[in-house]
LUMMAR-952618 format. One record per residue (C-alpha): residue in one letter; y negated, x negated, z. Coordinates in pm, whole numbers, padded with zeros to 5 digits, always signed. Layout:
aYXZ...
//
This chain:
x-02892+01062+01725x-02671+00766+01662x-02681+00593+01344x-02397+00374+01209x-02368+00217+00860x-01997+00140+00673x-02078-00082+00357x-01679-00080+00191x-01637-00308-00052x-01406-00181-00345x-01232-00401-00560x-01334-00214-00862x-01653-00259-01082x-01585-00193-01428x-01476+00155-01463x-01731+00397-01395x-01483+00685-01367x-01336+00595-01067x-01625+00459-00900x-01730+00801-00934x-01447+00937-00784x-01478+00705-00494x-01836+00792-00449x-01732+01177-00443x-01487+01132-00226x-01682+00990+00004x-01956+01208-00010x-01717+01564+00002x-01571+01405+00349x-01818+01460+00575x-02187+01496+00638x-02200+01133+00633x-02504+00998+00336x-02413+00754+00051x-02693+00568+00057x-02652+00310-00227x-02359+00189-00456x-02391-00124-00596x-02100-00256-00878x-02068-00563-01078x-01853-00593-01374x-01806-00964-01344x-01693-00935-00974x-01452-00654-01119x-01645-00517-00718x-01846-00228-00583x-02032-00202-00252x-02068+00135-00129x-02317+00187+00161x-02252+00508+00395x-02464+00588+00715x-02514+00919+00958x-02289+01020+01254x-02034+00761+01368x-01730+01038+01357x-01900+01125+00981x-01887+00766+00879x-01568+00688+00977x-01415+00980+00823x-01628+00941+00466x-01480+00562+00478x-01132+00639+00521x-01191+00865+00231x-01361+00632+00017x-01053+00372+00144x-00738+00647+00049x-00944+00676-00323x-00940+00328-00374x-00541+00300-00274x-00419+00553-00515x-00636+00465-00804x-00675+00112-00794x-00398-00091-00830x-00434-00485-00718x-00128-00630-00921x-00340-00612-01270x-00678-00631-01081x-00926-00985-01160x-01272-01038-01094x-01498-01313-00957x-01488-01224-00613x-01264-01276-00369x-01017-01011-00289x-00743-00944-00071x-00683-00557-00174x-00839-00232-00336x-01008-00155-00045x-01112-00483+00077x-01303-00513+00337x-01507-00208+00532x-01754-00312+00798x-01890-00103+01004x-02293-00139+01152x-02450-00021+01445x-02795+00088+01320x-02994+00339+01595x-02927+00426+01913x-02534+00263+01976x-02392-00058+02047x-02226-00341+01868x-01898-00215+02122x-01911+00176+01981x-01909+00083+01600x-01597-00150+01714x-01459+00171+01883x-01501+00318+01511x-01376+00056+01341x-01059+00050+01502x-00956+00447+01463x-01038+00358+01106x-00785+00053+01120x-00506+00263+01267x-00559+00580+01024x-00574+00347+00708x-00210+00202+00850x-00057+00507+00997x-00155+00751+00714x-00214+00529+00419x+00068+00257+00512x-00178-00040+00421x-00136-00322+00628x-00521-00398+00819x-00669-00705+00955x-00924-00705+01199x-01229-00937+01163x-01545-00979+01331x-01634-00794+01663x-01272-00669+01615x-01091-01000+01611x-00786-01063+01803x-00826-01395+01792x-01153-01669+01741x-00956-01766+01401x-00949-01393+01246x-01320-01355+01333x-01414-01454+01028x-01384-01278+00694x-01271-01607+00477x-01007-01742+00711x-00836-01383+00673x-00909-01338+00306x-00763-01712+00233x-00536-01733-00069x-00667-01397-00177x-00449-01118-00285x-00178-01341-00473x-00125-01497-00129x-00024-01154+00070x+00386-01184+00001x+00337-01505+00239x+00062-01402+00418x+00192-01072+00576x+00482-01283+00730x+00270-01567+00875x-00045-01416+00933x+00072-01066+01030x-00163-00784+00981x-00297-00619+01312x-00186-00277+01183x+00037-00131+00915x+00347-00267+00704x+00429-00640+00670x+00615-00661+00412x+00517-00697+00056x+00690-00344-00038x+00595-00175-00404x+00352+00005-00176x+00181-00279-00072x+00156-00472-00433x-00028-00203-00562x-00240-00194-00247x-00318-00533-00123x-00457-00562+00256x-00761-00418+00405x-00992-00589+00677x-01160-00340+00864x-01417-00443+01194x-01781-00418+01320x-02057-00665+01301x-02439-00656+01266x-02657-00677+00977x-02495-00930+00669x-02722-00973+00367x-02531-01021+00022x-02754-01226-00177x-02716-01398-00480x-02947-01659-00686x-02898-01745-00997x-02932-02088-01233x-02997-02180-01526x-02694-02294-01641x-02369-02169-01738x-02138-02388-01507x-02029-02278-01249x-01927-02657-01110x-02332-02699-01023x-02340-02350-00890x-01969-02391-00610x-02161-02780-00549x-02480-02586-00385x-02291-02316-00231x-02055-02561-00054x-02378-02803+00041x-02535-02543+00163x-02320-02303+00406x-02300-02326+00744x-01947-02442+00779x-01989-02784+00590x-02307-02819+00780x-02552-02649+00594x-02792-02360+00732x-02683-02157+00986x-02529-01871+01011x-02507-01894+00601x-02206-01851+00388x-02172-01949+00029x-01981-01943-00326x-02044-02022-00659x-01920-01839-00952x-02013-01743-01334x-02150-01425-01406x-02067-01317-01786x-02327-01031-01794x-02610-01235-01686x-02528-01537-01840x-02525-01764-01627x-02396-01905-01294x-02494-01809-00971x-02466-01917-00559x-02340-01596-00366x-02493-01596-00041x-02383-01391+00288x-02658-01423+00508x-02422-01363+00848x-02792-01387+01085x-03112-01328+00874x-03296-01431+01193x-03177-01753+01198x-03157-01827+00811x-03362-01590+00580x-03436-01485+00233x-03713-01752+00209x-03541-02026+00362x-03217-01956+00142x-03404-01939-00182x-03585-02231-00099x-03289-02473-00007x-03077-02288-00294x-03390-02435-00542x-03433-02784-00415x-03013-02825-00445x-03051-02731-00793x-03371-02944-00840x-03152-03218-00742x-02904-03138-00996x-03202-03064-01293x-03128-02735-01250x-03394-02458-01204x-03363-02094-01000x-03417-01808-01233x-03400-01507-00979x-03202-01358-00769x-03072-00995-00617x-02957-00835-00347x-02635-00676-00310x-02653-00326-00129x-02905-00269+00137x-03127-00504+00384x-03341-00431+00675x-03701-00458+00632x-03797-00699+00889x-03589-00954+00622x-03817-00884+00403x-04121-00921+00585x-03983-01248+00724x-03973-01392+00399x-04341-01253+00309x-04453-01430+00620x-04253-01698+00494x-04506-01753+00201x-04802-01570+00329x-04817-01708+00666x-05166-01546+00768x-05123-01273+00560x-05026-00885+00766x-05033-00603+00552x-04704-00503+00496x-04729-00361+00176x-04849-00724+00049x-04590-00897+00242x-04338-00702+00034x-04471-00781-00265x-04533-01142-00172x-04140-01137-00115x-04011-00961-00401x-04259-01198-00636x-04168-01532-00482x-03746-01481-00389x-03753-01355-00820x-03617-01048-00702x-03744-00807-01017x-03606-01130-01269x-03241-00999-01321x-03239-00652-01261x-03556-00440-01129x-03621-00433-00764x-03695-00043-00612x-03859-00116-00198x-03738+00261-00166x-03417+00218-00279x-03301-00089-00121x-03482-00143+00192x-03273+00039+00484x-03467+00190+00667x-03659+00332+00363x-03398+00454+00225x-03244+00640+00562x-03596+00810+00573x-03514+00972+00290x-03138+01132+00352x-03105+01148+00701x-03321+01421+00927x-03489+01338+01282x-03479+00942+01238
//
């Protein structure tokens, strides 16, 4: 059986109504599973994660995308996170048994029935990119939403309108492609400014020479109280959990700042975790222990609690999919 994941991020966070509806949508589409959903109030954003069938997927996602267009609407939308639309950005994973190539098939019927039947205007990113530029995410996403009346004339959308019609306002963009495993992980400080917190992030991602395959932003989080470096982890091989946390807390240090946890943002793969128990338990191999020896040193149960069978992939699929 092939297994693809979808995690669409939905610029909505704070009412609980029509995450709901989202979520049911999604689920009433197809046989496709909703694994996890994961919203922040201070982001004003919710991650859904959806895996199963790749036909399943893709039709529970363009569900969960023609929810968020009628009920969200972008021109009196704010939040913390970037955002270029309701439905902002839906990637699409290859997890069992297909390729990187078949979850871009996917992605790209998704593209072209979001613009032909929903009339939003789509951008293609990642293994989808037209060109090296609209690869990535934050070149695309520039400006944010307030930028789109300019945007859709010199950046044109790959699919859909380009103009900003009353349609469109209330819509925003989508970017819709297929990549491999991103971890969305966030650390927080012990401060309140959010200056200290955008100083590490840009020190420390990839583009300004930091780690690799590491991007980064700093923001304040109301709820928690403090600020926080946001963390897309674009290659956990190359730069983990560990090595993240770790550079994230000697930046601070620098600054007299301490780290005071830190949580992850939908689902991860396993073998991230175990990484960063070998990390700090080099001759240890237990896995049970190298779980715990993650989840204790990355903080992980400090801001909200940390459930392995809830947010570890492959646990989780276990549990709602048959025959993995």
């Amino acid at each position: 059986m092939k297994i693809m994941e979808a995690v669409p991020n939905i610029s909505e966070g704070r009412d609980e109504k029509i995450i709901k509806l989202l979520a049911d949508a999604a689920k009433n589409a197809s046989p496709a599973r909703l694994l996890h959903v994961d919203n922040n109030t201070d982001a004003n954003r919710t991650v859904f994660t959806l895996a199963g069938a790749p036909d399943d997927v893709r039709q529970s996602a363009f569900a969960l995308i023609q929810a968020a267009a009628e009920r969200i609407d972008m021109r009196v939308h704010s939040g913390a996170h970037p955002r270029l639309g309701a439905a902002d950005v839906c990637p699409f994973i290859p997890v069992k048994n297909m390729t990187l190539e078949e979850a871009a098939f996917q992605a790209e019927k998704l593209a072209r029935d979001a613009a032909e039947k929903l009339n939003l205007p789509v951008y293609l990113y990642e293994a989808n990119a037209q060109t090296p530029q609209r690869k990535n995410l934050s070149f695309i996403r520039k400006g944010e939403y307030e930028s789109l009346p300019q945007k859709l004339k010199e950046l044109p959308p790959d699919f859909g309108p380009r103009e900003f019609s009353t349609g469109v306002q209330k819509t925003g963009a989508a970017v819709i492609g297929a990549r491999n495993f991103l971890i969305a992980f966030n650390i927080s400080l012990n401060t309140k400014d959010a200056t200290s917190a955008k100083q590490i992030a840009s020190v420390l991602r990839e583009k300004n020479g930091g780690l690799p395959a590491l991007k980064a932003i700093g923001w304040y989080m109301a709820d928690y109280h403090c600020a926080q470096v946001s963390f897309n982890l674009t290659d956990y091989r190359k730069t983990g959990l560990a090595q993240t946390f770790e550079a994230c807390k000697k930046e601070a240090a620098k600054r007299g700042l301490a780290v005071t946890g830190s949580e992850l943002i939908g689902l991860a793969p396993e073998e991230a975790f175990l990484n960063a128990g070998r990390f700090y338990a080099s001759t240890q191999t237990d896995k049970t222990i190298l779980l715990e020896t993650a989840i204790r040193a990355l903080k992980l149960n400090e801001i909200r609690p940390f459930n392995v069978k809830e947010r570890i992939l492959e646990y989780v699929l276990k549990l709602q999919i048959k025959n993995l």
